[in-house]
N, CA, C and O atoms as a CHARMM CRD file, in Angstrom:
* protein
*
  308
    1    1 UNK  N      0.84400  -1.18600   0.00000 PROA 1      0.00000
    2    1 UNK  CA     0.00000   0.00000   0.00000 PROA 1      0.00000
    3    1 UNK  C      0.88300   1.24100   0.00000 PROA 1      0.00000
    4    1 UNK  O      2.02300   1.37500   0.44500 PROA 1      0.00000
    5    2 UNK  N      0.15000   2.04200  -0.55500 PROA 2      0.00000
    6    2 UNK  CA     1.00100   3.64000  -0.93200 PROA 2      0.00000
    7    2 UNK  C      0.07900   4.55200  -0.19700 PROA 2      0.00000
    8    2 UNK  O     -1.10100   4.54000  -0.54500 PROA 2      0.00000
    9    3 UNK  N      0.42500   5.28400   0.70300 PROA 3      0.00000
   10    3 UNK  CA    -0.44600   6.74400   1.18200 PROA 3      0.00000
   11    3 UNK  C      0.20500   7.81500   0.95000 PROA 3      0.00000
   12    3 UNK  O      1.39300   7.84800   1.27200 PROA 3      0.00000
   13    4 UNK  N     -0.43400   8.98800   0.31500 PROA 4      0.00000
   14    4 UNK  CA     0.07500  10.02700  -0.51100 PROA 4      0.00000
   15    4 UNK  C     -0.65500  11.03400   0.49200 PROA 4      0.00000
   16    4 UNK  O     -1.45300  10.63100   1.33800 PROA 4      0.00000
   17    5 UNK  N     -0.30300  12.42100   0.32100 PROA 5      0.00000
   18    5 UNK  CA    -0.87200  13.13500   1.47000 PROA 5      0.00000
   19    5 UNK  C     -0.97100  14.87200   0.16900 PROA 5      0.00000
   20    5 UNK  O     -0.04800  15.41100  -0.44100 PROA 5      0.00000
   21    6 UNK  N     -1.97100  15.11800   0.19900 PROA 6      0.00000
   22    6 UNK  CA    -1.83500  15.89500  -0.83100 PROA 6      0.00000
   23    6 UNK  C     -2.80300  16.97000  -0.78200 PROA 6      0.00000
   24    6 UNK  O     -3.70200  16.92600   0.05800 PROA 6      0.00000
   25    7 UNK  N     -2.69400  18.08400  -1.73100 PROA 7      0.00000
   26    7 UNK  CA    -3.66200  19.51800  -1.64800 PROA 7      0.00000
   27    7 UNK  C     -4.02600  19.87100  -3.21200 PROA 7      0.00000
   28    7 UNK  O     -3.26900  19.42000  -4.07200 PROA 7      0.00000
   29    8 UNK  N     -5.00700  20.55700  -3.55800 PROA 8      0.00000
   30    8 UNK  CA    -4.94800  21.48200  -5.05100 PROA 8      0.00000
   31    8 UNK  C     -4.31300  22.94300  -4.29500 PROA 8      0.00000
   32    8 UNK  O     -4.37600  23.21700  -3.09700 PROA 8      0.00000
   33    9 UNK  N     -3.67100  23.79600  -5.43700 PROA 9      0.00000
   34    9 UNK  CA    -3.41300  24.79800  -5.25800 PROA 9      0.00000
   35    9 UNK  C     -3.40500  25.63400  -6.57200 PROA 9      0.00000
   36    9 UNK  O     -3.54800  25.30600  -7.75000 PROA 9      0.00000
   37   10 UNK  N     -3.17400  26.91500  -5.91400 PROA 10     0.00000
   38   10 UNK  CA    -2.80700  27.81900  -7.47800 PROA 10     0.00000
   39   10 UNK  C     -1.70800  28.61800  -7.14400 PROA 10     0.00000
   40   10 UNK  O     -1.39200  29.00000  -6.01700 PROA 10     0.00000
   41   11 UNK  N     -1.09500  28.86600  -8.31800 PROA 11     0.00000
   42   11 UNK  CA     0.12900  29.02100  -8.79100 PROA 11     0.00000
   43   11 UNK  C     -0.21400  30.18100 -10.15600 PROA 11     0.00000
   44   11 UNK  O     -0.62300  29.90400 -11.28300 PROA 11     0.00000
   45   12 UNK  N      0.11000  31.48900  -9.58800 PROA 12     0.00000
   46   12 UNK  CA     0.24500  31.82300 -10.92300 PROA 12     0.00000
   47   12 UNK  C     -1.18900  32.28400 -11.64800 PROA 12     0.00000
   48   12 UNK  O     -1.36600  32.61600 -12.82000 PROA 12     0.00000
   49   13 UNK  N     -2.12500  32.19600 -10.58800 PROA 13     0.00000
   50   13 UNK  CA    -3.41400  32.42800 -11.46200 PROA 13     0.00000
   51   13 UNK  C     -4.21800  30.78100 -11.81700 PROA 13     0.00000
   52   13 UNK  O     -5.38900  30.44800 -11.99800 PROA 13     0.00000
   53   14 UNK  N     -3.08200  30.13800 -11.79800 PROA 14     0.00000
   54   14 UNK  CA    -3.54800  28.72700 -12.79100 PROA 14     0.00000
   55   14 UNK  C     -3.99300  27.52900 -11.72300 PROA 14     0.00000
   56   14 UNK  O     -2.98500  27.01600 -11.23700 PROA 14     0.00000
   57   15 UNK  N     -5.18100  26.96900 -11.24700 PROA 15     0.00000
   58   15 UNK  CA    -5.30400  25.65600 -10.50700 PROA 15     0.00000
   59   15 UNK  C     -4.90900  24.78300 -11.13400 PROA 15     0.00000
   60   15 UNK  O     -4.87700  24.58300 -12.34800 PROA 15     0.00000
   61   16 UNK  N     -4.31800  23.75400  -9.56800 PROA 16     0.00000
   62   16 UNK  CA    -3.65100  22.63400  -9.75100 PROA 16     0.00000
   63   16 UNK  C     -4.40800  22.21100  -9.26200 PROA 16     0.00000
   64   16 UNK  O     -4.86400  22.88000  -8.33500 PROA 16     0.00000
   65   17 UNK  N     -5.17000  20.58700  -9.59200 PROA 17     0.00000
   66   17 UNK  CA    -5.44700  19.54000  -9.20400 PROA 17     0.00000
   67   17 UNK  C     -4.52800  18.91700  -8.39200 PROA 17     0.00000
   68   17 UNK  O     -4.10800  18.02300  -9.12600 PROA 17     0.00000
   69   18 UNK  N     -3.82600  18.80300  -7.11600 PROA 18     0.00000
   70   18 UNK  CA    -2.97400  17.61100  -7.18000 PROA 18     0.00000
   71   18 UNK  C     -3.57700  16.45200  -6.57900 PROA 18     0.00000
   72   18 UNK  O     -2.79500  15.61100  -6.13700 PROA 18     0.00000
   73   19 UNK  N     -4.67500  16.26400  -6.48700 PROA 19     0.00000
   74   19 UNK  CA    -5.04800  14.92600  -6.11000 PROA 19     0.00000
   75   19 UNK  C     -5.52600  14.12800  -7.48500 PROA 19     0.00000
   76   19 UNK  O     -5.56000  12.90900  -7.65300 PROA 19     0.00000
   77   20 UNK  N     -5.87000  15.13700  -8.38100 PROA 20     0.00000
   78   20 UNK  CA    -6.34500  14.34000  -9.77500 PROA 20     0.00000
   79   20 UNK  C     -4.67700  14.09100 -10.45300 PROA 20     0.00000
   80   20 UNK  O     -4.64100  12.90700 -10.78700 PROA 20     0.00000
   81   21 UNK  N     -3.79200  14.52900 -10.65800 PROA 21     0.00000
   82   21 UNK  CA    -2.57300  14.68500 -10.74200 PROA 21     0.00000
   83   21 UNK  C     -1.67400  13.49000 -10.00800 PROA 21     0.00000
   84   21 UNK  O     -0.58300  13.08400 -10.40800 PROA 21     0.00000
   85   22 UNK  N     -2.37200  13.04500  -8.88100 PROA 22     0.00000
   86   22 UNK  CA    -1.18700  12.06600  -8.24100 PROA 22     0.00000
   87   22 UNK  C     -1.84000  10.37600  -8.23500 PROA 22     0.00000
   88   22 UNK  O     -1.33300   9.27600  -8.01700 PROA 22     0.00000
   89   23 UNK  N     -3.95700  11.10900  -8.79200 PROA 23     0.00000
   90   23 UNK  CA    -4.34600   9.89600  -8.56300 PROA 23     0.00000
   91   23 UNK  C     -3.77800   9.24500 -10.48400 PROA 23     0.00000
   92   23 UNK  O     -3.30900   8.13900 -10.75300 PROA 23     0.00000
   93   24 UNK  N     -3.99600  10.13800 -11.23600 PROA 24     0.00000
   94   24 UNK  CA    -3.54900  10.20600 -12.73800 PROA 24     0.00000
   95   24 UNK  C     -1.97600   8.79900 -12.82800 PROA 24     0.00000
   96   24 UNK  O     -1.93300   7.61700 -13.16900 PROA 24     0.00000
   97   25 UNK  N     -0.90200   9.83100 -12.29900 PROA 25     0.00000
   98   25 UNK  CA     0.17700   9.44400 -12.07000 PROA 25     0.00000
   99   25 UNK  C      0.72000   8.04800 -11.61000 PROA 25     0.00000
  100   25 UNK  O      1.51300   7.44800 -12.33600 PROA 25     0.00000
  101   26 UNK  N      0.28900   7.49800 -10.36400 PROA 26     0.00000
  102   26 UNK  CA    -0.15600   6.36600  -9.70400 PROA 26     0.00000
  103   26 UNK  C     -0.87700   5.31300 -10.87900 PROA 26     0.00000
  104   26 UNK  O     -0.49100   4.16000 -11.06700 PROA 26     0.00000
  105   27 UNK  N     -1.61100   5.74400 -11.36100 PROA 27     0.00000
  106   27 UNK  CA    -2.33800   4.48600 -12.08000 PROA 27     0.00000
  107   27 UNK  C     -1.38000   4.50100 -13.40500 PROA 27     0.00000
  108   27 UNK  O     -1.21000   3.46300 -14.04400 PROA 27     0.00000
  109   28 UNK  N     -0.97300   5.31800 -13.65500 PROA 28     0.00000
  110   28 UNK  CA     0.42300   5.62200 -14.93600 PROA 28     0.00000
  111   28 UNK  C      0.91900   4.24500 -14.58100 PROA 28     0.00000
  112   28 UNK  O      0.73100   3.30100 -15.34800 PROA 28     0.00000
  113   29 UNK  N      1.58000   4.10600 -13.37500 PROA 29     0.00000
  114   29 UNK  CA     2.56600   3.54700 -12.55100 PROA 29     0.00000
  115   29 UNK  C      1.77200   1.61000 -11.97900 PROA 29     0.00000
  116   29 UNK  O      2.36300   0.75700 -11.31700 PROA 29     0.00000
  117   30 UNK  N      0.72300   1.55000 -12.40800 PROA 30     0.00000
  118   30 UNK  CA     0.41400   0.45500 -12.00300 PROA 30     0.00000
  119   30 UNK  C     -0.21500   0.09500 -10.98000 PROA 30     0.00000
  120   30 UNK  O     -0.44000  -1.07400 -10.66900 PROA 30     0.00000
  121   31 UNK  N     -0.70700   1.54600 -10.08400 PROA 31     0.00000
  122   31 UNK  CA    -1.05500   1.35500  -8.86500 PROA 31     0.00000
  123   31 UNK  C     -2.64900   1.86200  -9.31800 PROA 31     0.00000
  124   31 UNK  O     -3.05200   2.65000 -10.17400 PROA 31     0.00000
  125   32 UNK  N     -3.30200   1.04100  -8.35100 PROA 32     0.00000
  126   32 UNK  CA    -4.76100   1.31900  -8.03000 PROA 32     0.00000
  127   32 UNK  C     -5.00200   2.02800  -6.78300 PROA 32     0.00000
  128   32 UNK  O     -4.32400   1.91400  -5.76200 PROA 32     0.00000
  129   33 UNK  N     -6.29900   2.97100  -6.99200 PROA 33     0.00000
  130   33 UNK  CA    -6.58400   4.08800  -6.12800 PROA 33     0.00000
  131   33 UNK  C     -7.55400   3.33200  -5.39900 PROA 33     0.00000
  132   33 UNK  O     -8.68900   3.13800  -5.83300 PROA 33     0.00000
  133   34 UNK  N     -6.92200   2.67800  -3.73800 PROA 34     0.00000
  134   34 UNK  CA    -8.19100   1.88100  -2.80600 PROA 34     0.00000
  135   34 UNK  C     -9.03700   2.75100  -1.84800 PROA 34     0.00000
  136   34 UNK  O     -9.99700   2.39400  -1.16400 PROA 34     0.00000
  137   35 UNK  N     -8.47500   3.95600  -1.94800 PROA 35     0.00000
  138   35 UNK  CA    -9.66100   5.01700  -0.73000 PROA 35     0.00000
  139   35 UNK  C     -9.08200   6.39500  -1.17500 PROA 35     0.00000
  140   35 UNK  O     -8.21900   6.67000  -2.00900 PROA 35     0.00000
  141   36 UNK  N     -9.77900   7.10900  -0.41200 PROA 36     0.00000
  142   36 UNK  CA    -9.25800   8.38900  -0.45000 PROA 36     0.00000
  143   36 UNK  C    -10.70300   9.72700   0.52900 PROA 36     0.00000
  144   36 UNK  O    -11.88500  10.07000   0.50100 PROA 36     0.00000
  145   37 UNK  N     -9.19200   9.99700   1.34400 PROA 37     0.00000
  146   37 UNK  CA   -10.31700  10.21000   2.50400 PROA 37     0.00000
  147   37 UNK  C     -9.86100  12.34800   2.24800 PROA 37     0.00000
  148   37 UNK  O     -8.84100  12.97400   1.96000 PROA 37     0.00000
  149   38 UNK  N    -10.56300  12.52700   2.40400 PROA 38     0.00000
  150   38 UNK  CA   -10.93000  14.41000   2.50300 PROA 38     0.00000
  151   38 UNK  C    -10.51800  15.02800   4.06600 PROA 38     0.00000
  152   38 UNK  O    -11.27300  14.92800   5.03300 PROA 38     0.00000
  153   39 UNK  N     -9.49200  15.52500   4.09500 PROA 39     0.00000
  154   39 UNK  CA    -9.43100  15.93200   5.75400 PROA 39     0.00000
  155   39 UNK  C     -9.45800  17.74200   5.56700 PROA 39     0.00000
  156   39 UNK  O     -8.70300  18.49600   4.95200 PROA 39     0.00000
  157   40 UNK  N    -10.32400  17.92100   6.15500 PROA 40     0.00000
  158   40 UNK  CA   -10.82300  19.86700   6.90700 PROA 40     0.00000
  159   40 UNK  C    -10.08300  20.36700   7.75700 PROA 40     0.00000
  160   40 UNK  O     -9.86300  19.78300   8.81800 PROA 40     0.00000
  161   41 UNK  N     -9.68900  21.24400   7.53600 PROA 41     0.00000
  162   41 UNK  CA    -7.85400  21.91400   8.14400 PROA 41     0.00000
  163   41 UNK  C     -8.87600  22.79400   8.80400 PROA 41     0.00000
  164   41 UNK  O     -8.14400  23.75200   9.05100 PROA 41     0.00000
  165   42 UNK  N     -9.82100  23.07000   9.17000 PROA 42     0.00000
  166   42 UNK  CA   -10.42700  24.50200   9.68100 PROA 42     0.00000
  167   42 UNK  C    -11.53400  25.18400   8.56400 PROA 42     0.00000
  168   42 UNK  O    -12.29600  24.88300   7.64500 PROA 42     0.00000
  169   43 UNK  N    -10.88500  26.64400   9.57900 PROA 43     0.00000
  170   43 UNK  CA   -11.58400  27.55200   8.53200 PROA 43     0.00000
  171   43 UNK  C    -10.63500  27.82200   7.45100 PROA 43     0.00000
  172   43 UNK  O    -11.38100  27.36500   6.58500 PROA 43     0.00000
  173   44 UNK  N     -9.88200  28.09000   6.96600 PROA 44     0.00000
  174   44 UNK  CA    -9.22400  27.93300   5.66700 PROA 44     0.00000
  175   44 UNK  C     -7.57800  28.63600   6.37500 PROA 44     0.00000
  176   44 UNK  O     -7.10200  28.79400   7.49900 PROA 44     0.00000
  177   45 UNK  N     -7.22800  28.85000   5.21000 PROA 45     0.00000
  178   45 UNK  CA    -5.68100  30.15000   5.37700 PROA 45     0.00000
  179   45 UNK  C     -6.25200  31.10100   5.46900 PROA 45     0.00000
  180   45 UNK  O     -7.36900  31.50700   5.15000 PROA 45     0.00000
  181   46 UNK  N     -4.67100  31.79200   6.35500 PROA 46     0.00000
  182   46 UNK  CA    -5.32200  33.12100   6.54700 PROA 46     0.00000
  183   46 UNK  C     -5.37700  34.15900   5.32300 PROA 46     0.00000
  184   46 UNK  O     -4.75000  33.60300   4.42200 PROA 46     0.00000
  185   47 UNK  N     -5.69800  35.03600   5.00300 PROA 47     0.00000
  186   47 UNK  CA    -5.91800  35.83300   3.94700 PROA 47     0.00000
  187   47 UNK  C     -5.82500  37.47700   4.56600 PROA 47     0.00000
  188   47 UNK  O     -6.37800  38.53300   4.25800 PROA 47     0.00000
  189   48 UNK  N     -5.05100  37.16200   5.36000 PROA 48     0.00000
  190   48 UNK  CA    -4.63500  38.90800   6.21500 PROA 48     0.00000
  191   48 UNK  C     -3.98300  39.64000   4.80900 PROA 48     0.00000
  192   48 UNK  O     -4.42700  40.67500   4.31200 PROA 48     0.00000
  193   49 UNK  N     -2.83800  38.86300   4.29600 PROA 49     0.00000
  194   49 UNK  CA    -2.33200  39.57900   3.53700 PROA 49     0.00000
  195   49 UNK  C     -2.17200  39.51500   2.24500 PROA 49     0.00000
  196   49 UNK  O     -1.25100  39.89600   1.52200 PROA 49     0.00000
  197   50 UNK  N     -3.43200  38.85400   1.97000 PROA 50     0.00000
  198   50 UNK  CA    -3.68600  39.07000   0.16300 PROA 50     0.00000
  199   50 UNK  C     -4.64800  40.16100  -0.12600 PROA 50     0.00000
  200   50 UNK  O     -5.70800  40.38000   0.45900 PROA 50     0.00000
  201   51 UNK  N     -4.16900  40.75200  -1.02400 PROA 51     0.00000
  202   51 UNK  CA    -5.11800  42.11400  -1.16100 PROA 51     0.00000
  203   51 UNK  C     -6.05800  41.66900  -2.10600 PROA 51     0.00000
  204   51 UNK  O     -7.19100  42.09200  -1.87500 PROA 51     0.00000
  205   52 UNK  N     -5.94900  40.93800  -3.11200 PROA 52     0.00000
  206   52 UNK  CA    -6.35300  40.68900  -4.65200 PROA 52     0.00000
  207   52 UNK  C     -6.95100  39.36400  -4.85300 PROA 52     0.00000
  208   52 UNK  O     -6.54900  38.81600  -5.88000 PROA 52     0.00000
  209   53 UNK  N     -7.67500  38.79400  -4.26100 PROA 53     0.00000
  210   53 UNK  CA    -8.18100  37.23200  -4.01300 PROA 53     0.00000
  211   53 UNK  C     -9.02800  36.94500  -5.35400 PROA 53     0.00000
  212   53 UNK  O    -10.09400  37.48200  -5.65400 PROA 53     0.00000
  213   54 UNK  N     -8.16900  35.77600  -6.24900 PROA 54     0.00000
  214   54 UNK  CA    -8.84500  35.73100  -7.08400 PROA 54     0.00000
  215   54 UNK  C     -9.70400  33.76100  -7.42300 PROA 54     0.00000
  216   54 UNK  O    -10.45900  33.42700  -8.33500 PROA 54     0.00000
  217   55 UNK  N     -9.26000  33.08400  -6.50400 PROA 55     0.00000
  218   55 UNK  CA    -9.54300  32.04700  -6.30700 PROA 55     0.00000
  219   55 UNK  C    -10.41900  31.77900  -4.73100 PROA 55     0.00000
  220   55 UNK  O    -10.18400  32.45800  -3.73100 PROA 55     0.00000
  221   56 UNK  N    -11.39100  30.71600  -4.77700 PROA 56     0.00000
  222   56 UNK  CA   -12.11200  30.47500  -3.22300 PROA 56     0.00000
  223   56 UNK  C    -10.63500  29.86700  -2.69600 PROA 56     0.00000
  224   56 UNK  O     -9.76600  29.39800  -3.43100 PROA 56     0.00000
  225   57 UNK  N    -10.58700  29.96800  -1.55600 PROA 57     0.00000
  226   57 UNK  CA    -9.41900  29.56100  -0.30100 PROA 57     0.00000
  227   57 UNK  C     -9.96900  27.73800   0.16500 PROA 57     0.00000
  228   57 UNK  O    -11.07300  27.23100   0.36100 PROA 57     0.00000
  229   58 UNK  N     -8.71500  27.26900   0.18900 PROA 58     0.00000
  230   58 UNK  CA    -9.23400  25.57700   0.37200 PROA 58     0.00000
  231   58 UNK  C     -8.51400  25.10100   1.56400 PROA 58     0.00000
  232   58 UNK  O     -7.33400  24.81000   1.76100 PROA 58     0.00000
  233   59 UNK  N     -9.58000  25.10600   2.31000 PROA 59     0.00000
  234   59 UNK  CA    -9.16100  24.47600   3.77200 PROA 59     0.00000
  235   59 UNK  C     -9.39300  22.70000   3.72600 PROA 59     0.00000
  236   59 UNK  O     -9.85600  22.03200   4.65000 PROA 59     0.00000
  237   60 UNK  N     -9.05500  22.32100   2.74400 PROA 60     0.00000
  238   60 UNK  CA    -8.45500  20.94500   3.36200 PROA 60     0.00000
  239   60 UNK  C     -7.72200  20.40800   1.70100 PROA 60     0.00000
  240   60 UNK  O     -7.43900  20.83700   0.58200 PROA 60     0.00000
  241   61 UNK  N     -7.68700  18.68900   2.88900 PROA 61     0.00000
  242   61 UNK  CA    -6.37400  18.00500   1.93100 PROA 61     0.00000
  243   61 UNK  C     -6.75400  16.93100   1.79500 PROA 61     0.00000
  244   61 UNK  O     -7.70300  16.60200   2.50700 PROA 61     0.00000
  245   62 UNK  N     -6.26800  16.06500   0.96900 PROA 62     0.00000
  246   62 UNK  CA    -6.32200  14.65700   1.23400 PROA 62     0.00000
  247   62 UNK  C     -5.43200  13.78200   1.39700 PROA 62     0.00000
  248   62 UNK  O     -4.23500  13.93700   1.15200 PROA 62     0.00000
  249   63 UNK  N     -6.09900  12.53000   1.93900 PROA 63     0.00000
  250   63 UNK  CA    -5.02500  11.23900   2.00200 PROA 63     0.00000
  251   63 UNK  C     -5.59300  10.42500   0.82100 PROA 63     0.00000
  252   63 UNK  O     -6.80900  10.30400   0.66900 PROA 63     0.00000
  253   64 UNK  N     -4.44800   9.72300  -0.23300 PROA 64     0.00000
  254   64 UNK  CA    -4.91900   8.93700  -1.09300 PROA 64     0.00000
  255   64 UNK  C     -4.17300   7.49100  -0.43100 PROA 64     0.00000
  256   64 UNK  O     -3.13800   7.36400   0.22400 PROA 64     0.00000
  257   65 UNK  N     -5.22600   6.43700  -0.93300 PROA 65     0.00000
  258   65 UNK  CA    -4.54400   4.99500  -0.72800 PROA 65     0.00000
  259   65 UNK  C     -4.44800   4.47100  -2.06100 PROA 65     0.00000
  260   65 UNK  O     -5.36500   4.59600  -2.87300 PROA 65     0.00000
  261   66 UNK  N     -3.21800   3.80800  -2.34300 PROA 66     0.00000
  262   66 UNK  CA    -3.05900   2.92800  -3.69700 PROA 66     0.00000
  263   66 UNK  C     -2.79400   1.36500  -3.18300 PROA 66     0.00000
  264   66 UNK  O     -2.19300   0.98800  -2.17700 PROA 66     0.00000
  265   67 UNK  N     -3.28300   0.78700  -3.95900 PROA 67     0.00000
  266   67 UNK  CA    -2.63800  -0.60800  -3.65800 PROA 67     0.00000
  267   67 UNK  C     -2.27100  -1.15000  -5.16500 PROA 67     0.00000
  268   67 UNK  O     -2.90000  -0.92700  -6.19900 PROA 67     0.00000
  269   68 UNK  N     -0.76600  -2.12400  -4.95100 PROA 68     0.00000
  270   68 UNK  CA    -0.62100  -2.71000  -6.42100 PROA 68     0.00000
  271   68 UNK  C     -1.28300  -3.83900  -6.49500 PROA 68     0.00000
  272   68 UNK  O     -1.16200  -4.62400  -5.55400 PROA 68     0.00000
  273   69 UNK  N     -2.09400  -4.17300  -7.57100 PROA 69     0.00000
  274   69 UNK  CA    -2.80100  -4.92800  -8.04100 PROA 69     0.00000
  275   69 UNK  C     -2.75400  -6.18000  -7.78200 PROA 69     0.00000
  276   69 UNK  O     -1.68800  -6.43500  -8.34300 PROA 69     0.00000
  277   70 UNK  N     -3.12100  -7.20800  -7.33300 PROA 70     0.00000
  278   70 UNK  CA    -2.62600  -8.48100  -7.12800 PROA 70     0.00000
  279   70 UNK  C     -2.21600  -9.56000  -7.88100 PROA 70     0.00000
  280   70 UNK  O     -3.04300 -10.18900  -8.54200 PROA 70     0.00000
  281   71 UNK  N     -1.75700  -9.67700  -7.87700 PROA 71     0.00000
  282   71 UNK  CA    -1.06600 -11.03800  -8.98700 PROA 71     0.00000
  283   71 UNK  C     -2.43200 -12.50200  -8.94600 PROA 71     0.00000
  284   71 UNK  O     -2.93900 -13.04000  -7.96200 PROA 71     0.00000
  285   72 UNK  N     -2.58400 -12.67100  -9.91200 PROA 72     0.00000
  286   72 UNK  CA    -3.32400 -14.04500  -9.90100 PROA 72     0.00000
  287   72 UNK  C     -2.14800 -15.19500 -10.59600 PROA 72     0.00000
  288   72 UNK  O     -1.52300 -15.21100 -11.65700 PROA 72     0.00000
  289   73 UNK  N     -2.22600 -16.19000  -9.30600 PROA 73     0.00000
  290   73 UNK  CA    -1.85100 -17.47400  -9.48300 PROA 73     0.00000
  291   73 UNK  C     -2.61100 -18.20600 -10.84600 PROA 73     0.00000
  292   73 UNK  O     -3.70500 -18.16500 -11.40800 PROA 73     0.00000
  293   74 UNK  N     -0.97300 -19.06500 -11.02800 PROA 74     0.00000
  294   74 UNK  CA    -0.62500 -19.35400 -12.12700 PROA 74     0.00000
  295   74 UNK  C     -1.48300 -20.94800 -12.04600 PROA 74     0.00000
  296   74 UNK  O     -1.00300 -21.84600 -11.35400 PROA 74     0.00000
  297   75 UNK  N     -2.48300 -21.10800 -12.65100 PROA 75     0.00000
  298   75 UNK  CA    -2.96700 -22.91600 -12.60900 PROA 75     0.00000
  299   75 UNK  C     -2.23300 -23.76700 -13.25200 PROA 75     0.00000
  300   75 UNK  O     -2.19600 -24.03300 -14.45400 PROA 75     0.00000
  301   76 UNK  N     -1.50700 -24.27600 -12.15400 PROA 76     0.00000
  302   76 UNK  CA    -1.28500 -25.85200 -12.71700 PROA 76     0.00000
  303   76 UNK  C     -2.21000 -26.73100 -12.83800 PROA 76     0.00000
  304   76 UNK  O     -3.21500 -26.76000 -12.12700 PROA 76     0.00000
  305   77 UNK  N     -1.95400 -27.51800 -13.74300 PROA 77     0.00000
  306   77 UNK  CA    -2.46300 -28.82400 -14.35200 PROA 77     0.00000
  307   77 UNK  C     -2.12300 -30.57100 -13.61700 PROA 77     0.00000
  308   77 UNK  O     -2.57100 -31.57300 -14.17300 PROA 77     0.00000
């Protein structure tokens, strides 16, 4: 099993997925996505010192679970 610990963000104006991004990646890789749980950080970040807010603020993250696929036994005869 694989647990990944992860957020979306923006950068630049531009959103990042990174949970669609790592779940993407992972299955690239052979791994299957077995849960994936949503954790709530609060009320969000603080925003004292952004003047110019051009995205909603994301107070939480996730945990992803992968597991590699299982091998099926070989029948002998």
């Amino acid at each position: 099993m694989l647990l990944v610990k992860c957020n979306d963000f923006c950068n630049g104006r531009v959103l990042h997925l990174g949970h669609v991004r790592m779940i993407t990646t992972a299955e690239a890789l052979g791994l299957r996505t077995y849960d994936l749980f949503v954790h709530n950080t609060g009320t969000g970040p603080g925003v004292g010192s952004i003047v110019d807010q051009h995205r909603a603020a994301r107070a939480h993250s996730y945990l992803i679970i992968f597991r590699k696929p299982l091998r099926r036994r070989a029948v002998t005869s």
